[in-house]
C-alpha positions in Angstrom: 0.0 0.0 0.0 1.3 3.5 -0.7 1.7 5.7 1.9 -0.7 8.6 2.7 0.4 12.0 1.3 1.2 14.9 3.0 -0.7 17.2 1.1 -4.7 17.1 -0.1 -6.6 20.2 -1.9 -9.5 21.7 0.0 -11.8 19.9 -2.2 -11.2 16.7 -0.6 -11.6 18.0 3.0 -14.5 17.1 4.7 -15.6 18.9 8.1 -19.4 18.9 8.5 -22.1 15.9 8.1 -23.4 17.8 5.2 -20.1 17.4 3.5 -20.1 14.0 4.0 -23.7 12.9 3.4 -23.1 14.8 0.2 -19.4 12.6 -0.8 -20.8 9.2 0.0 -24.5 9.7 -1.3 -22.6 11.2 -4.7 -19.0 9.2 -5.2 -19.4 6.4 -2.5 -16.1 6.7 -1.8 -13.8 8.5 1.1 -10.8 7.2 -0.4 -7.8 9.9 0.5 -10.3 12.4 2.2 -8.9 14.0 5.7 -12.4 14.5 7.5 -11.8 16.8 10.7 -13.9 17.1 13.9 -16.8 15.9 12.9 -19.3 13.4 15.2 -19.8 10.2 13.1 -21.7 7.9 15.6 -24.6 7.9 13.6 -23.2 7.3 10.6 -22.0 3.9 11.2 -23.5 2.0 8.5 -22.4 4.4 5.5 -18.7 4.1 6.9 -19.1 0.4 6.9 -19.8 0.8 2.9 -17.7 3.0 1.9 -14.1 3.1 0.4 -11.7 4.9 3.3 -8.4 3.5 1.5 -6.1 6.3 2.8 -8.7 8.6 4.3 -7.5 10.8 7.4 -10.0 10.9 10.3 -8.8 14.0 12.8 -11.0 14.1 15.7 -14.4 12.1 14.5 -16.1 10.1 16.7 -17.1 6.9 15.4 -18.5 3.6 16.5 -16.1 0.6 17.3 -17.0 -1.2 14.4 -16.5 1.5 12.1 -13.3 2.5 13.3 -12.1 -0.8 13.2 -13.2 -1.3 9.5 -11.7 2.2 8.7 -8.1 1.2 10.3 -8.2 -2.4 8.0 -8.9 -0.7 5.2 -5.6 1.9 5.4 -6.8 5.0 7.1 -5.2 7.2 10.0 -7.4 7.2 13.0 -7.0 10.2 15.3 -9.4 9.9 17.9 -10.9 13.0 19.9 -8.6 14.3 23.0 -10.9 13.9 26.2 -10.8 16.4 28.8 -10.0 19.4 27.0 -12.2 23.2 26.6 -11.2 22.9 22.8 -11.4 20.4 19.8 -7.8 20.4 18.2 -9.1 19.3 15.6 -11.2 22.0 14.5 -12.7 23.0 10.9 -13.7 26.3 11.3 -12.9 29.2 12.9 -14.0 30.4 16.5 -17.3 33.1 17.2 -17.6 35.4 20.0 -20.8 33.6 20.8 -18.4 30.0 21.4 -15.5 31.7 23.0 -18.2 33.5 25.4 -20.7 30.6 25.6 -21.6 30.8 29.8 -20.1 34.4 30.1 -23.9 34.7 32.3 -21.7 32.9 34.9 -18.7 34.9 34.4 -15.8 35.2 32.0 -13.8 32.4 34.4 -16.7 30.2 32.9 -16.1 30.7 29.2 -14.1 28.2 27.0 -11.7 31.4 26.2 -11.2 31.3 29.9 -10.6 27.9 30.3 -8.9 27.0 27.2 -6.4 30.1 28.7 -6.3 27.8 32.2 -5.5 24.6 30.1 -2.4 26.4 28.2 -1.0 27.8 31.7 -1.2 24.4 33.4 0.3 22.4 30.9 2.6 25.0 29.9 3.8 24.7 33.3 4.0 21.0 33.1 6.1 21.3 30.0 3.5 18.4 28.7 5.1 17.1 25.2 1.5 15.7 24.6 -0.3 19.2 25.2 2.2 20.7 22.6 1.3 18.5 20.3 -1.9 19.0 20.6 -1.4 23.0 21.1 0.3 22.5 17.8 -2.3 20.7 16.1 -4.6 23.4 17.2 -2.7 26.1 15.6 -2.3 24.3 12.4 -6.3 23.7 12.5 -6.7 27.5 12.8 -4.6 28.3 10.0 -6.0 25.9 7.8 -9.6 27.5 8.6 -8.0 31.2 8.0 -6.8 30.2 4.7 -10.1 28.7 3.6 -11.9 31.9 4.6 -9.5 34.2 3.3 -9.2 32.9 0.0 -9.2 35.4 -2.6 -10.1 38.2 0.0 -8.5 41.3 0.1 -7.1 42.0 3.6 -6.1 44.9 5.5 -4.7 44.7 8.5 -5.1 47.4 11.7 -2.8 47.1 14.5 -2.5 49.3 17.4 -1.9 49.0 21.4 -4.7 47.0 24.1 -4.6 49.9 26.3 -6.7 52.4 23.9 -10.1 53.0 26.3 -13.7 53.1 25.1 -15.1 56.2 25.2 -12.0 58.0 23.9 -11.7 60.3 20.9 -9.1 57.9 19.6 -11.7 54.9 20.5 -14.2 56.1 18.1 -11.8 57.2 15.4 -10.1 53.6 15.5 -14.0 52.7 15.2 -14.9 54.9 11.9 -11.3 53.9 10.5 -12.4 50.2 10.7 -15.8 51.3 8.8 -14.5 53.2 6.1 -12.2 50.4 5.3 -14.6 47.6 5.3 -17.2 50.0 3.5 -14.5 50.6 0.9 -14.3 46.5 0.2 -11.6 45.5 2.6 -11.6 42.9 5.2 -10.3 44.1 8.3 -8.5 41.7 10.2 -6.8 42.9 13.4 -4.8 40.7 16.9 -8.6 40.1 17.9 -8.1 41.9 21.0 -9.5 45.1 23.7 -8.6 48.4 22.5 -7.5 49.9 19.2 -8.3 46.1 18.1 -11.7 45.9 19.1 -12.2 49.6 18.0 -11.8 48.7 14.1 -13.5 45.5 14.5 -16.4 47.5 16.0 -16.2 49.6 13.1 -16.4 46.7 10.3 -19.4 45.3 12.3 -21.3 48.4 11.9 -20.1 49.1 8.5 -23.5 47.7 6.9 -25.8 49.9 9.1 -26.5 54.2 9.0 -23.8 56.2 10.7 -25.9 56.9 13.5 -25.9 53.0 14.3 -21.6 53.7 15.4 -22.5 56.4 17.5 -24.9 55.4 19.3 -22.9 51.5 19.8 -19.8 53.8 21.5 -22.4 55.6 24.0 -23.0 52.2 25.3 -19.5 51.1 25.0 -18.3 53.9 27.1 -19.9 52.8 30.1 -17.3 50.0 30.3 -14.1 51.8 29.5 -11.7 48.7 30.3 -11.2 45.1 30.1 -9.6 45.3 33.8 -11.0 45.1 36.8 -13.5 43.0 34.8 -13.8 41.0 31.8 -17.2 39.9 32.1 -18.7 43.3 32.3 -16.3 44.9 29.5 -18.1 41.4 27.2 -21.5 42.2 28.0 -21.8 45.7 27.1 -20.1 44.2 23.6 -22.5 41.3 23.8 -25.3 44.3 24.4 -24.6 45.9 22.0 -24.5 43.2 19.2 -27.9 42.2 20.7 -29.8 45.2 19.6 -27.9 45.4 16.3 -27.7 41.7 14.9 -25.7 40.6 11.6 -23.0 43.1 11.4 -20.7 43.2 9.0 -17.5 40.7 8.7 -13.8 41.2 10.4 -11.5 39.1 11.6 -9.6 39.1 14.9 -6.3 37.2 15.3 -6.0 37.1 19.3 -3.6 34.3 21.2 -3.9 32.7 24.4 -0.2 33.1 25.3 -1.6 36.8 26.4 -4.1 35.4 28.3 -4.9 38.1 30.3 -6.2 39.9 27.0 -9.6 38.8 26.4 -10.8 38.5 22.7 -13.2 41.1 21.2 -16.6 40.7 20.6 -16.9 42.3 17.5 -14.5 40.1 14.9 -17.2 37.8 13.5 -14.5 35.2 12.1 -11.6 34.5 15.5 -8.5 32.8 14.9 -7.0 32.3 18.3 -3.9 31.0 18.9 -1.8 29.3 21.5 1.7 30.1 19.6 2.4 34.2 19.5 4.9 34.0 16.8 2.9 32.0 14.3 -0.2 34.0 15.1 1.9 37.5 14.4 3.4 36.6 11.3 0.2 34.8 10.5 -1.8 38.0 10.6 0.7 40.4 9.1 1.2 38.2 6.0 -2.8 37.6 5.5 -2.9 41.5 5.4 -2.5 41.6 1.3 -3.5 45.1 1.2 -1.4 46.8 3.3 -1.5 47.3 7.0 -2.7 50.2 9.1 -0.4 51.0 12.5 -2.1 52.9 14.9 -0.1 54.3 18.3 1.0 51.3 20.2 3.7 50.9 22.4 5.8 47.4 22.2 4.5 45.1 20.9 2.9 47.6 17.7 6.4 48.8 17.5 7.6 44.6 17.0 4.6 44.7 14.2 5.8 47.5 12.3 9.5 45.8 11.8 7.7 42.4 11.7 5.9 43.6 8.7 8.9 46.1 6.9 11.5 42.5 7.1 9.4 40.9 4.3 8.5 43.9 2.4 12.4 44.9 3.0 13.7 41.8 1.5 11.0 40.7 -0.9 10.2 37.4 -0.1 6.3 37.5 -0.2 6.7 39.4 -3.2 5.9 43.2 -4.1 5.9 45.5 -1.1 2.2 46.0 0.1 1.2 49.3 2.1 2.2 50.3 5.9 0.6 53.3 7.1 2.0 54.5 10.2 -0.6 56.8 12.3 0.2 60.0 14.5 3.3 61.6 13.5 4.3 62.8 16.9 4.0 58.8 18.6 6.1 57.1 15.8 8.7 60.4 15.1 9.1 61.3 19.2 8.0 58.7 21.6 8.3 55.8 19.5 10.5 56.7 16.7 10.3 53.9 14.5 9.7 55.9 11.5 12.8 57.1 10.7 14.3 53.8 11.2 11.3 52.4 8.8 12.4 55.2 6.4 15.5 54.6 6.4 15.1 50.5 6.0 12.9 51.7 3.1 15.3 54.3 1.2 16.0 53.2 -2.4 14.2 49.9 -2.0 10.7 49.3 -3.4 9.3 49.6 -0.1 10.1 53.0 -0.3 7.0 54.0 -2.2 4.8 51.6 -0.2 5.4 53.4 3.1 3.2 56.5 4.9 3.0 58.6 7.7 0.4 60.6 8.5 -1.1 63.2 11.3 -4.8 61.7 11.9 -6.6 58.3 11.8 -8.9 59.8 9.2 -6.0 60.0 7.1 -5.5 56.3 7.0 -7.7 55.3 4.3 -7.0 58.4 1.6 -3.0 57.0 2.0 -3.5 53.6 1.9 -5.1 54.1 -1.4 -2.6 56.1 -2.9 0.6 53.8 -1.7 -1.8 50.5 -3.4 -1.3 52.6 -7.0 
């Protein structure tokens, strides 16, 4: 028999019973497949018929004779992990509403809570067998982004956690995320509180009047902060979503290695990650159309350079746009750009780079530096 490959098309991933009622009522056969997290206890007989020469099964339940036939017939097995607040295993990205699910009882209750606890413990424990699966987790994610980001054009905002609701520079974060995802863009931020959640607020609201965004912040402002309390900072989001349902589409990148940041409420599609590093990169090198850097203070700064090395060197191909926000934060207190400037000078980054004064400026510039 010839060994599984390494690689399969998207066309031959399987990851709801839909999917599969649909390939074995139309082919009749599983053959070379990967089917991910699905729950196939009921679908013992149809498993029992069916070719699965070379299929993958990640995380599917299935019945002992069914997973018995599937094994003598060549496929890879890998059962579900009991006892975690995650499947690793997972086909599709998270939603606030699952990362939240039991908020009512307090954040500590939530699967983002718990999942956080999980990664701490084991982390401590320096568990091989909880990397693995942290790993697999990650990969999972990925996988997911890709699918939904296929063919999308993708703009990333990045700015510090600390940015308050209620602020000036709040709701300017806010309209900036709306003019960019009214303009065609999918804004895809780290998924957390502050500047993050500001432009994902924004994108949410893009479909409705402009009064819609005004009125969202006036509730907002009542819970400035994340800290002292996470549950009450996600309710007034979770309010807020309530009384205007089926807002528009963002995505929010977030990790649990900074646990203590909650995900936002507002990034309909949430790819969190256990690993920081492949989460960053991840995010920056989704952004295809250019990348929005509002004050931040660390950890915006390691963005910025994050995001010039490739554009510096090449390697994901042309340049694409960085627009670097508040001229007095990145020239005086954090003076990356005459670093980025001079990184950029006679290169073809150099005509892909901007500073400017105000957020409002953001979306004029990034036009002009995409030609």
């Amino acid at each position: 028999m010839q060994p599984t490959p390494l690689h399969a098309s998207h066309d031959r991933e399987i990851e709801s019973l839909v999917e599969f009622d649909e390939v074995v009522s139309s082919g009749g056969s599983l053959a070379r497949f990967r089917v991910q997290a699905i729950d196939l206890t009921d679908r013992t007989r149809a498993l029992l018929a069916v070719d699965t020469t070379d299929t993958v099964f990640l995380g599917c339940s299935m019945g002992p004779e069914a997973a018995a036939k599937v094994r003598a017939s060549g496929a890879l097995v890998f059962p579900p992990v009991p006892g975690l607040p995650l499947d690793p295993y997972r086909g599709r990205l998270y939603s606030p509403a699952e990362l939240f699910d039991g908020l009512a009882a307090g954040y500590e209750a939530t699967p983002d809570a718990r999942a956080y606890a999980w990664f701490q413990q084991t982390r401590a424990d320096r568990d091989i067998f909880a990397s693995t699966v942290r790993a697999i987790h990650d990969d999972s994610v990925s996988d997911a982004l890709d699918e939904l980001l296929a063919g999308a054009r993708v703009v990333g905002v990045m700015g510090g956690h600390a940015m308050a609701r209620g602020t000036e520079a709040y709701a300017s974060a806010a309209r900036l995320g709306r003019d960019l995802a009214r303009s065609g863009l999918i804004v895809a931020t780290g998924g957390g509180p502050g500047a993050m959640e500001a432009a994902n607020l924004g994108a949410y609201a893009a479909p409705f009047d402009d009064g819609m965004l005004d009125e969202a912040l006036a509730v907002l402002a009542g819970t400035p902060s994340f800290t002292p309390s996470v549950t009450d900072w996600a309710r007034a989001a979770f309010a807020v979503r309530e009384r205007w349902p089926s807002g528009g589409p963002s995505v929010g990148i977030p990790t649990w290695f900074y646990g203590h940041e909650p995900p936002n409420a507002f990034a309909v599609h949430i790819a969190k990650y256990f690993a920081n590093a492949t989460r960053e990169d991840g995010l920056l090198a989704r952004s295809n159309a250019g990348v929005v850097f509002l004050p931040g203070a660390a950890g915006t700064v390691q963005e910025i350079f994050d995001n010039a090395t490739p554009n510096y060197y090449e390697s994901r191909g042309e340049p694409t746009p960085m627009v670097l926000v508040d001229r007095v934060h990145w020239t005086e207190r954090h003076p990356a750009w005459p670093l980025l400037q001079s990184l950029a000078r006679e290169r073809a980054m150099e005509s892909r780079i901007a500073l400017v004064d105000r957020i409002d400026d953001a979306p004029e510039a990034l036009k002009h530096l995409a030609g």
